[in-house]
LOKE-641689 format. One record per residue (C-alpha): residue in one letter; x, y, z. Coordinates in pm, whole numbers. Layout:
> rest/x/y/z
> A/X/Y/Z .
...
//
This chain:
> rest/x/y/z
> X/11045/-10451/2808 .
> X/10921/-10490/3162 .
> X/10625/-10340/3249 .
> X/10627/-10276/3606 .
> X/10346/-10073/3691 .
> X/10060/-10350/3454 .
> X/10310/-10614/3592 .
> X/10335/-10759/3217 .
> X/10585/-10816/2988 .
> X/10583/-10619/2653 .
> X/10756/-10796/2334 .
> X/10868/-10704/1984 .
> X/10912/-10953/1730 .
> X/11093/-11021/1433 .
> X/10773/-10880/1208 .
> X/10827/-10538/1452 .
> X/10440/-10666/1634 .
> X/10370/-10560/1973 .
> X/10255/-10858/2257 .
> X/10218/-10757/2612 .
> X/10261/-11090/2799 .
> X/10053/-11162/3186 .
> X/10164/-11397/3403 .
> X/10173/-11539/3754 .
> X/10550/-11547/3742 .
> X/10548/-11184/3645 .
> X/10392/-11107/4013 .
> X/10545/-10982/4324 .
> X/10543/-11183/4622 .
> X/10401/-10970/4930 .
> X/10598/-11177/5161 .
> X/10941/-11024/5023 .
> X/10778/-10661/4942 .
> X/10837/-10543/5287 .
> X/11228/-10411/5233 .
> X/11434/-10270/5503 .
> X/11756/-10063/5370 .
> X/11997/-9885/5636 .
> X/11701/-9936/5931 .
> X/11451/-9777/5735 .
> X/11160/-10035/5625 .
> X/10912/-9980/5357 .
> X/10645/-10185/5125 .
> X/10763/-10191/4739 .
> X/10518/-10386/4515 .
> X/10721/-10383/4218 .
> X/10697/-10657/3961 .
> X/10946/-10720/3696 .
> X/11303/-10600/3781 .
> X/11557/-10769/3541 .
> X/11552/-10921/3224 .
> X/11826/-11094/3024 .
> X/11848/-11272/2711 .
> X/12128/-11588/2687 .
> X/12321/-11674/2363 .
> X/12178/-11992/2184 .
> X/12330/-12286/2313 .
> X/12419/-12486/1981 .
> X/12656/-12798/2127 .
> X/12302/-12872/2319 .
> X/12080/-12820/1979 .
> X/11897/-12538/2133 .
> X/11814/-12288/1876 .
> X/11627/-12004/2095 .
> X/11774/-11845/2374 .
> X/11639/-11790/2739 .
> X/11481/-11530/2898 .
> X/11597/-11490/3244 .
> X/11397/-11261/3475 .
> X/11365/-11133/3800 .
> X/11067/-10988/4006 .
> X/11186/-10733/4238 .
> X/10972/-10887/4508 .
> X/11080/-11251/4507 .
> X/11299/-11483/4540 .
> X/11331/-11631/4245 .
> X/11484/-11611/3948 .
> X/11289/-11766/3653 .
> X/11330/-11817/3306 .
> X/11148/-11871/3020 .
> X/11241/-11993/2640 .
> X/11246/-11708/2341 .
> X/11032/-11890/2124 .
> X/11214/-11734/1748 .
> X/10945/-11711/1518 .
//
């Protein structure tokens, strides 16, 4: 669950344990937080936007999916690996 406000990301696991995850990927870049919609410009902050999980990939022996996310602010798309345990 994205926490967009703490700019974090907040994970359950399999034992039903609360994480909240900080990172620099996590952060909006100021350069693309100025946003301009129909003429009218504004400054939005906001961190994490998107988040999707892929299917494990087993014909490439990958046993964890990938976390794909998305800062509002940015970019970039990143992704990081679902570490199942």
């Amino acid at each position: 669950m994205a926490d967009v406000l703490g700019r974090g990301l907040v994970v359950l696991n399999s034992q039903r344990r609360l994480f909240r995850l900080e990172a620099k990927i996590f952060q909006p870049d100021d350069y693309y937080s100025n946003v301009n919609v129909g003429g009218d410009s504004f400054y939005l902050d906001d961190s994490l936007f998107g988040l999707a999980l892929s299917s494990p990939y087993p014909a490439r022996n990958e046993k964890s999916p990938e976390l794909y996310l998305r800062t509002f602010a940015s970019r970039f798309d990143q992704f990081i690996y679902y570490l199942n345990k």
